[in-house]
FIDOGU-680906 format. One record per residue (C-alpha): z, y negated, x; residue in three letters; residue number from 1. Coordinates in steps of 0.001 Angstrom, whole numbers. Each point is the difference from the previous one (the first is absolute). Example, Ala and Ser with C-alpha at 12.3 -4.5 7.8 and 13.67 -1.06 7.14 Angstrom:
2
((7800 4500 12300) Ala 1)
((-660 -3440 1370) Ser 2)
% end
This chain:
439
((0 0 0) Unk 1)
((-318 -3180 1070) Unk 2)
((2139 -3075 1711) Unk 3)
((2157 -2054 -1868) Unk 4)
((-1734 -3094 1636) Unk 5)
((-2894 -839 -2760) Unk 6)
((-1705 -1790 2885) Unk 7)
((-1106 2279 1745) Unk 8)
((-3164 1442 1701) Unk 9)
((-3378 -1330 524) Unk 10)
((609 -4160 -102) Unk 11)
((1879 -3024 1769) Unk 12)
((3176 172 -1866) Unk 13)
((715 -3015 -2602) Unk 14)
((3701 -1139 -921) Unk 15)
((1552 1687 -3098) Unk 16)
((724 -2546 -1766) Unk 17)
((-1004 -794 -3867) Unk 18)
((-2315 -3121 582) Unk 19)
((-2423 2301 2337) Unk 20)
((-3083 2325 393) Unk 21)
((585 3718 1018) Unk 22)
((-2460 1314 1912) Unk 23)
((-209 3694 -400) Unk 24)
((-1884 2678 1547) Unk 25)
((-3158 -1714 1231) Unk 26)
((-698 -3558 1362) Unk 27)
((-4122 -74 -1359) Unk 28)
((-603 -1338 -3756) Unk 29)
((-2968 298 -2357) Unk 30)
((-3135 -1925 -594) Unk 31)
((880 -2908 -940) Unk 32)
((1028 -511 -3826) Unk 33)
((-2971 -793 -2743) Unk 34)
((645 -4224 -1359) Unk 35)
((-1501 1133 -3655) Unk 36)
((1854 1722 -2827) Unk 37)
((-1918 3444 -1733) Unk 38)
((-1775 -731 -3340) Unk 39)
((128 2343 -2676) Unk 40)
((-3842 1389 314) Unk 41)
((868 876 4302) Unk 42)
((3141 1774 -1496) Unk 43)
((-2182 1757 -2379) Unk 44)
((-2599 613 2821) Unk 45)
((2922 2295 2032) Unk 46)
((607 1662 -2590) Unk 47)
((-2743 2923 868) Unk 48)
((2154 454 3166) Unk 49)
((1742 4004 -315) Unk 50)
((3273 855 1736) Unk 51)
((366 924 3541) Unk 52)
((1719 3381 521) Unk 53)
((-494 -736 3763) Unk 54)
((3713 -1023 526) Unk 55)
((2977 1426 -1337) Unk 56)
((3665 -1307 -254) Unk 57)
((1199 3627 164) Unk 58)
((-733 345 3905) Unk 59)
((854 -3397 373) Unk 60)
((3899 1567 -1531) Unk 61)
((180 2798 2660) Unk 62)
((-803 -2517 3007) Unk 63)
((2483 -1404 2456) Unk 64)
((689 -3580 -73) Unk 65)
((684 -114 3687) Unk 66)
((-2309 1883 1823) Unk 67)
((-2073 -1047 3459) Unk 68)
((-3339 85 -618) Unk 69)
((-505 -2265 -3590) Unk 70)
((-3563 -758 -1196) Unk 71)
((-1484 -2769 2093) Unk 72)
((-3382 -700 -1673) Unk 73)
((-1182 -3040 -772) Unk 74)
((2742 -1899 -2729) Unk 75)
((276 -62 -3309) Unk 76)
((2303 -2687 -786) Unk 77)
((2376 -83 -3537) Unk 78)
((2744 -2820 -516) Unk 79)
((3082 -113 -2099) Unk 80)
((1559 -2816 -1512) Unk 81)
((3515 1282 -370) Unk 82)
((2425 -2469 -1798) Unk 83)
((3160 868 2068) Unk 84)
((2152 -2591 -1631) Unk 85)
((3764 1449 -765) Unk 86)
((-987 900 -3960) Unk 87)
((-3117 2108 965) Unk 88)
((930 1484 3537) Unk 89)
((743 3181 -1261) Unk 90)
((-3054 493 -1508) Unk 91)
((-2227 -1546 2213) Unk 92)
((1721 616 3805) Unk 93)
((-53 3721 -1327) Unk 94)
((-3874 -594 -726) Unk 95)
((-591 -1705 3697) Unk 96)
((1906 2788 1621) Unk 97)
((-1758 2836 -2049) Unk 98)
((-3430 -1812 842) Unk 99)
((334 -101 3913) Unk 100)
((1377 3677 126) Unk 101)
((-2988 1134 -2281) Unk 102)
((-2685 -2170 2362) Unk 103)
((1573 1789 3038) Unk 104)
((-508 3256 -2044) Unk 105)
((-3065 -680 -656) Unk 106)
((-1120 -1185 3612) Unk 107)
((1732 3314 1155) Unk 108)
((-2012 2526 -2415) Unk 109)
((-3142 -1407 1437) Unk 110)
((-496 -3416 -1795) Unk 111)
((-2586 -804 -2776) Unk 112)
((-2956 2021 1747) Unk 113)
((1094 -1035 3914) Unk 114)
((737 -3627 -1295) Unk 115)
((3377 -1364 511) Unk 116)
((1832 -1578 -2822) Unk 117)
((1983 -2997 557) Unk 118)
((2701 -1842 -1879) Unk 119)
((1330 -3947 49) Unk 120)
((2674 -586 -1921) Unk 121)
((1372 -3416 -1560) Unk 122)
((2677 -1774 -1972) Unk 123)
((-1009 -1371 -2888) Unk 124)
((3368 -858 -1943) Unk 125)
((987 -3636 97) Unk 126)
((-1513 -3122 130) Unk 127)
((-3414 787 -1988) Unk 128)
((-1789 -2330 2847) Unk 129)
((1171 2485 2761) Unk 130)
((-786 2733 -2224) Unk 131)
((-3703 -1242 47) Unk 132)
((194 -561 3760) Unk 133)
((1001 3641 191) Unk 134)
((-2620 1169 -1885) Unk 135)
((-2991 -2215 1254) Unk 136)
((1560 1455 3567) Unk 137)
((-1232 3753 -1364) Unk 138)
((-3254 -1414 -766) Unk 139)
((-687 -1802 3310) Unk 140)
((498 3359 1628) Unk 141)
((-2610 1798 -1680) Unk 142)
((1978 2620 -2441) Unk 143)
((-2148 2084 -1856) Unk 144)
((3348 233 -2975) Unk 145)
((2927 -1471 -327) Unk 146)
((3055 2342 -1826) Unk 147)
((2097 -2565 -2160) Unk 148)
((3329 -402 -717) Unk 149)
((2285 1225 -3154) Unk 150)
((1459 -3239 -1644) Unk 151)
((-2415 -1129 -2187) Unk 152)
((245 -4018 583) Unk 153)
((-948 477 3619) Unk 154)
((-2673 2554 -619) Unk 155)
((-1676 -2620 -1957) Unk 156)
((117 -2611 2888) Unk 157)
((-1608 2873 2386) Unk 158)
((-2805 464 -2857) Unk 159)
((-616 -4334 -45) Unk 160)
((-509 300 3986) Unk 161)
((-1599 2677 188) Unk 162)
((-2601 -1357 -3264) Unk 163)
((-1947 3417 211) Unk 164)
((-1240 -218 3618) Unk 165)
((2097 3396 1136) Unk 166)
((1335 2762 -2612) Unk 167)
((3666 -254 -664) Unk 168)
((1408 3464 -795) Unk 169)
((3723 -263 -1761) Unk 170)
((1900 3230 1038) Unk 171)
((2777 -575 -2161) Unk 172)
((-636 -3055 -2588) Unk 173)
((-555 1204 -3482) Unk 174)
((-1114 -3591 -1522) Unk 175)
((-3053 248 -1768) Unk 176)
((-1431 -3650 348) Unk 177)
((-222 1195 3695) Unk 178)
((-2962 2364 -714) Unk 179)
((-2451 -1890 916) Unk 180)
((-3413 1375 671) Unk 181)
((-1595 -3459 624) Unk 182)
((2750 -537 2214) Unk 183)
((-426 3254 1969) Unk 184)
((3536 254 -1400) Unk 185)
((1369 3824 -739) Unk 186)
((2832 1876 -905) Unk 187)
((1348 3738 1375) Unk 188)
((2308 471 -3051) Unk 189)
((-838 -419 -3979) Unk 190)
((674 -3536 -1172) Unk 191)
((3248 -823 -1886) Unk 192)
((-1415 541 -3530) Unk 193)
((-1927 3414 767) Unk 194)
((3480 1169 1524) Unk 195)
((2278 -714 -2949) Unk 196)
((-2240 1122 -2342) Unk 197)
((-123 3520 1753) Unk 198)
((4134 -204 -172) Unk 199)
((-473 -783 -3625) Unk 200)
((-2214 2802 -496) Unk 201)
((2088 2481 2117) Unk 202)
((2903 -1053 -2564) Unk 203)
((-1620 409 -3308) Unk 204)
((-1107 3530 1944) Unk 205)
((4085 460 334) Unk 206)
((264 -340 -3975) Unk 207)
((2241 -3171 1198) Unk 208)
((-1258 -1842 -3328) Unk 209)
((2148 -2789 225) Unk 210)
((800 -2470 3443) Unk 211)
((1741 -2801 1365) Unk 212)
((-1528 -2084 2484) Unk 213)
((1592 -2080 3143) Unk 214)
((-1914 -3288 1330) Unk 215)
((406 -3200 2448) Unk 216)
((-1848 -3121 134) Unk 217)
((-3012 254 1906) Unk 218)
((-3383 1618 -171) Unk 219)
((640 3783 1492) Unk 220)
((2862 167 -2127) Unk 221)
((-1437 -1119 -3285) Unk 222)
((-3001 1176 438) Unk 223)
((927 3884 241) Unk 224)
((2559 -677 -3124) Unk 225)
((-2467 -1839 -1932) Unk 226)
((-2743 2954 1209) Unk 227)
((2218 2921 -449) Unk 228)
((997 -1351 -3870) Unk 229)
((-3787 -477 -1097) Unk 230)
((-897 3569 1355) Unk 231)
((2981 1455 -1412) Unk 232)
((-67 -1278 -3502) Unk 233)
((-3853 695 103) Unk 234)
((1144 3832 364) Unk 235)
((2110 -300 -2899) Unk 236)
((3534 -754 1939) Unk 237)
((2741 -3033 -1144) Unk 238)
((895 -2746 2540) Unk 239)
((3734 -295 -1731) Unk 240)
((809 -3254 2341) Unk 241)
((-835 -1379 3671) Unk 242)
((2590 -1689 1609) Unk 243)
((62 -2110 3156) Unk 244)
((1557 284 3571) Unk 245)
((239 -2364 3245) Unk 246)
((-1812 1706 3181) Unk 247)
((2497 693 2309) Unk 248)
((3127 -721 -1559) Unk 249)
((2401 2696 -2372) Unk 250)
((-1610 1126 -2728) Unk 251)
((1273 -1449 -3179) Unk 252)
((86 2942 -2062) Unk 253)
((2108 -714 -2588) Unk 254)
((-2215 -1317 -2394) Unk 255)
((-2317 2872 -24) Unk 256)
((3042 2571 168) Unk 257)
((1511 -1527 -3298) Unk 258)
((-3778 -187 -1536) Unk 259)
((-177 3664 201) Unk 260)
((3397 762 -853) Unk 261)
((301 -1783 -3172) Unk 262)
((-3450 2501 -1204) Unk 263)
((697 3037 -1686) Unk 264)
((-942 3135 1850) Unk 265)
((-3067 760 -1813) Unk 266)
((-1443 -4234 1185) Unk 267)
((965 674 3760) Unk 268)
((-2144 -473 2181) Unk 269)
((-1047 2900 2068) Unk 270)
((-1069 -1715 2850) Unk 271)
((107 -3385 2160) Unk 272)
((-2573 -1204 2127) Unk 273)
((85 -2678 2688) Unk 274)
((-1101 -280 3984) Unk 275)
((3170 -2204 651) Unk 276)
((1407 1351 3600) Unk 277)
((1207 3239 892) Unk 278)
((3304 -1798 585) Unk 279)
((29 -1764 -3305) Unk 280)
((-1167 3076 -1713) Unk 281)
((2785 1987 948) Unk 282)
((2310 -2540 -1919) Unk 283)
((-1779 152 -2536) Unk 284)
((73 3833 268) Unk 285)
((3487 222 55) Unk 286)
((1355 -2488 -2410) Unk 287)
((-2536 2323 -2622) Unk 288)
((2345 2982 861) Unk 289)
((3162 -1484 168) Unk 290)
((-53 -549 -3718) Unk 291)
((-1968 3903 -912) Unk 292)
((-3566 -1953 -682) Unk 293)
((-2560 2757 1190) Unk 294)
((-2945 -2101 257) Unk 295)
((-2758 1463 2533) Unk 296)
((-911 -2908 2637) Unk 297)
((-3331 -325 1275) Unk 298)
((-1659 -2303 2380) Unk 299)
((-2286 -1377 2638) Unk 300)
((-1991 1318 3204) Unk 301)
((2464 -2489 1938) Unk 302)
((2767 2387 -571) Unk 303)
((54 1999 3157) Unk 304)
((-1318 -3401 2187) Unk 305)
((3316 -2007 -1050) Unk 306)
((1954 3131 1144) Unk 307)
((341 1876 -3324) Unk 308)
((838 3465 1748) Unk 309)
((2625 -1550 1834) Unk 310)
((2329 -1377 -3424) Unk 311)
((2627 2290 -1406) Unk 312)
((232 1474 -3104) Unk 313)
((-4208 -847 -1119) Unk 314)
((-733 3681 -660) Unk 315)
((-2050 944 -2841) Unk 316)
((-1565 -4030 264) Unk 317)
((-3610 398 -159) Unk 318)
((-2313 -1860 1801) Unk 319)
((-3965 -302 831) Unk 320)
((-1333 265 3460) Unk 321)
((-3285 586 1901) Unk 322)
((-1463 3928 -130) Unk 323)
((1790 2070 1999) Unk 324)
((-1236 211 3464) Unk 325)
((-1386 2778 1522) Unk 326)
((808 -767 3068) Unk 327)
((3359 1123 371) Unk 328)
((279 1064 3395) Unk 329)
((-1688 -3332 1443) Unk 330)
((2051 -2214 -2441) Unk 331)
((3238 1644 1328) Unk 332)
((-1195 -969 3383) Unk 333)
((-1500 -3547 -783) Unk 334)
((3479 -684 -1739) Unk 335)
((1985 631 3076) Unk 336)
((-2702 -1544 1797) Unk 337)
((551 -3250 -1959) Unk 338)
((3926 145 -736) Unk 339)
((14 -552 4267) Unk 340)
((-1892 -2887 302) Unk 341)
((920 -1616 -3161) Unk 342)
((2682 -2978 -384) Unk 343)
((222 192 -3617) Unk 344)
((2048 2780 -2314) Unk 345)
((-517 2171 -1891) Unk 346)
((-3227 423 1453) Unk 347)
((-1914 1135 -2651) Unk 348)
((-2658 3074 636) Unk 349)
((-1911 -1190 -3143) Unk 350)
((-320 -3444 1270) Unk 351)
((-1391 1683 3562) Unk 352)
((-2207 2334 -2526) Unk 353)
((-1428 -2636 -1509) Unk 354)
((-540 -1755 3026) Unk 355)
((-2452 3071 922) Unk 356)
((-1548 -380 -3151) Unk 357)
((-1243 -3417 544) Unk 358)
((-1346 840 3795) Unk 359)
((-1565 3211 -1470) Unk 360)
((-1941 -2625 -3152) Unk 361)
((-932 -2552 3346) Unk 362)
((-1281 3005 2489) Unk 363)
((-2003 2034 -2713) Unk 364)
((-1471 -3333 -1035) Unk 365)
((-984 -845 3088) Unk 366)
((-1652 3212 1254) Unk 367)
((-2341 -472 -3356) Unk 368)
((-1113 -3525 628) Unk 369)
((-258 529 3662) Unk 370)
((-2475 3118 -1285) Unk 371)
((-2095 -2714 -2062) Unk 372)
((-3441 -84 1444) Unk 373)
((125 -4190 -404) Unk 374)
((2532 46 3010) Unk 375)
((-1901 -301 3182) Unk 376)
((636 1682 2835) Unk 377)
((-1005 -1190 3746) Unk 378)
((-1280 1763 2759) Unk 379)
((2446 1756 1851) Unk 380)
((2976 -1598 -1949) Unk 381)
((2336 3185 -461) Unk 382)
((706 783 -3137) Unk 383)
((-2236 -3128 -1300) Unk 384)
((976 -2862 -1697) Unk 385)
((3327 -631 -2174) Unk 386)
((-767 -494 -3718) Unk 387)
((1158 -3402 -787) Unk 388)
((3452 -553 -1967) Unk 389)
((-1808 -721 -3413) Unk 390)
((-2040 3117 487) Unk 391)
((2976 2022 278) Unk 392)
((1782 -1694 -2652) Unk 393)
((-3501 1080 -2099) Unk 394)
((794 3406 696) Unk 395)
((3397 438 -1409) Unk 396)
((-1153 -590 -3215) Unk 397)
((-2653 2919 111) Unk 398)
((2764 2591 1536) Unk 399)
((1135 3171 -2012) Unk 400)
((1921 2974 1429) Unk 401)
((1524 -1680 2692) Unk 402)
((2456 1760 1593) Unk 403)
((3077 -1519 161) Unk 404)
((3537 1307 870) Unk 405)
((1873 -818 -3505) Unk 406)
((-3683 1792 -1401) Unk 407)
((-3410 -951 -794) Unk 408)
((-1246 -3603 -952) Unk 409)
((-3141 -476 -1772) Unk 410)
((-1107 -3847 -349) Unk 411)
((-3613 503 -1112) Unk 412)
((-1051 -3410 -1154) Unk 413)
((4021 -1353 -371) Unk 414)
((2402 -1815 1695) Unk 415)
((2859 1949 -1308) Unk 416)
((-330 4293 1071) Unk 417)
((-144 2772 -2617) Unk 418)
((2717 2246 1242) Unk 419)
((2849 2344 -584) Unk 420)
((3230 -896 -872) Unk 421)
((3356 2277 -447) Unk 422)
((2853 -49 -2067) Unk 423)
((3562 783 1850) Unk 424)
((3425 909 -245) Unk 425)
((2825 -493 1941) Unk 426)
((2091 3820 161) Unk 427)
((2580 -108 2283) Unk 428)
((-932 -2543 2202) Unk 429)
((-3766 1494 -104) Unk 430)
((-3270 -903 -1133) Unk 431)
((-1594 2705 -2703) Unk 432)
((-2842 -228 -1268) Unk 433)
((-824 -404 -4363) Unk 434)
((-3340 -988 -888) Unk 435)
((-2918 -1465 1908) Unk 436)
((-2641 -2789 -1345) Unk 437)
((-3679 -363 880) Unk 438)
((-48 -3671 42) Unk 439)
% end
């Protein structure tokens, strides 16, 4: 496994501090960034492109991340804007450190077809005119994609500076105004609304007729109870009340607690829905059974990210969550790989996951567009040209069955991926798996 030092290998070595550039694993960029933004008809004109199955995330899994002899061909250069601000860090330092250990891993299993892959790193949390700095920093050094960050008020800054002239994939935002194909703008994980409808539609599966939802001011939060009540009522289910909670204070149960008290048995709700913190939850959880309500709690794909597994008494809380991998074996070692170099905890394996699902979406894309016979290729250049960022950005929209490590991602034409989605429950500290959605 590899050093603890994430600056390491390959580069001059750049202070750690937040305001700066990493330079990982390769000092070379990219051609230099495309000035014009993709119209609809050149999106529609990619679409023809099929899916590479000449790179696969798999091997990538059983590679070292340390080894002596990395790939070394010519660069192929991919940024991320990481907001590392106090609030996000956990999210988003876990996503840096899972992207430079799966780069080295991918380096070390040969690269993309002898080419090197290289990754700069930024800070985009703060002042929103730094944040642009950052970004426009990416884009003077010739990435081919930039990997965004979770929190969704920052993701849109990176999507103003970047104005369509690179692809921005989002590993782990779920807003759906950030699908953007005329942005080059794209998701790894369903949008907010497609995920709380499949939790509505895995609890009217249940025979859970009858719910109580949880929300917070703010667009993530009202969206998925807003989302999860239209889908669920739709499917012939009762939304008996929603009631409101602060972000990251205690839970103010009460209300809700003497709601479903004061029903007789037969008007109970059966279930409560809400992607409030794992933290929160868990008060929520055990104020429910405190007074004998046996109401079945569902929620979010942020469950295990914000530390779910690691709260006491959550079993039998269900919760949604990428396909399970089948990459077990490689995901055991890319956890330990990432738990040594990373600053933040819990490190979250799903977070590294789906980390490897957005490098998976950039490398398959780019394999196609560099195949496009419009990309020329000079004499004796090896491996001929780069396809330009917009090209690549082009191509995501065209992929289906592309491998991933959380499970396969088909675009084809979208900004947002059909994909596979399960339902889990906590037993005994444990994931186990329910039902599974086709999304």
């Amino acid at each position: 496994m590899s050093s603890a030092d994430p600056l390491r290998r390959g580069c001059p070595l750049v202070a750690f501090v937040l305001s700066f550039v990493i330079l990982i694993s390769g000092c070379t960029s990219a051609d230099d960034a495309a000035d014009s933004a993709p119209t609809p008809s050149v999106v529609e004109e990619a679409s023809g492109l099929s899916t590479t199955d000449r790179w696969s995330i798999g091997e990538v899994l059983a590679a070292e991340s340390d080894c002596g002899s990395p790939a070394t061909g010519r660069t192929i250069a991919i940024g991320y804007a990481a907001d590392l601000s106090d609030g996000a860090s956990a999210v988003d330092r876990v996503g840096a450190d899972a992207a430079t250990e799966l780069v080295d891993m991918i380096n070390c299993s040969g690269g993309v077809e002898g080419r090197a892959l290289s990754l700069e790193i930024v800070d985009v949390s703060g002042d929103p005119v730094d944040a642009r700095r950052a970004v426009d920093e990416l884009l003077e050094d010739g990435v081919l994609a930039v990997l965004g960050p979770s929190s969704v008020e920052v993701a849109f800054r990176v999507l103003e500076a970047t104005a369509g002239r690179v692809p921005v994939i989002f590993p782990d935002a779920t807003e759906p105004a950030l699908a953007d194909l005329s942005r080059l703008s794209y998701l790894v994980l369903p949008d907010d609304i497609t995920a709380a409808g499949a939790a509505a539609e895995f609890a009217i599966d249940q025979g859970w007729r009858s719910a109580i939802t949880f929300t917070a001011p703010g667009p993530y939060y009202e969206t998925h109870a807003r989302a999860f009540a239209d889908a669920y009522r739709a499917s012939g289910g009762t939304v008996a009340e929603t009631f409101e909670f602060t972000v990251g204070e205690t839970a103010q149960t009460a209300a809700a607690v003497d709601f479903v008290e004061r029903l007789g048995t037969a008007e109970r709700p059966e279930v409560m829905y809400t992607v409030m913190s794992a933290d929160q939850l868990v008060e929520v959880h055990n104020r429910f059974v405190e007074v004998g309500l046996d109401l079945a709690v569902l929620t979010g794909s942020r469950f295990e990210a914000d530390g779910g597994y690691a709260e006491a008494a959550l079993d039998g809380v269900y919760h949604l969550a990428p396909t399970v991998a089948e990459f077990e074996a490689g995901l055991a070692a890319l956890d330990e790989s990432v738990e040594a170099v990373s600053e933040s905890e819990p490190a979250s394996i799903l977070q590294a996951s789906l980390v490897g699902d957005a490098l998976s979406v950039v490398i398959d894309a780019y394999l196609r567009a560099a195949d496009s016979p419009e990309l020329p290729t000079p004499d004796g250049a090896a491996g001929g040209s780069h396809p330009s960022p917009v090209a690549v950005g082009q191509a995501i929209a065209s992929g289906g069955e592309i491998e991933g490590v959380t499970g396969t991602l088909r675009y084809e034409g979208r900004a947002i991926p059909s994909r596979s989605v399960v339902v889990l429950r906590v037993d005994g500290g444990e994931p186990v798996l329910v039902a599974e959605f086709e999304l």
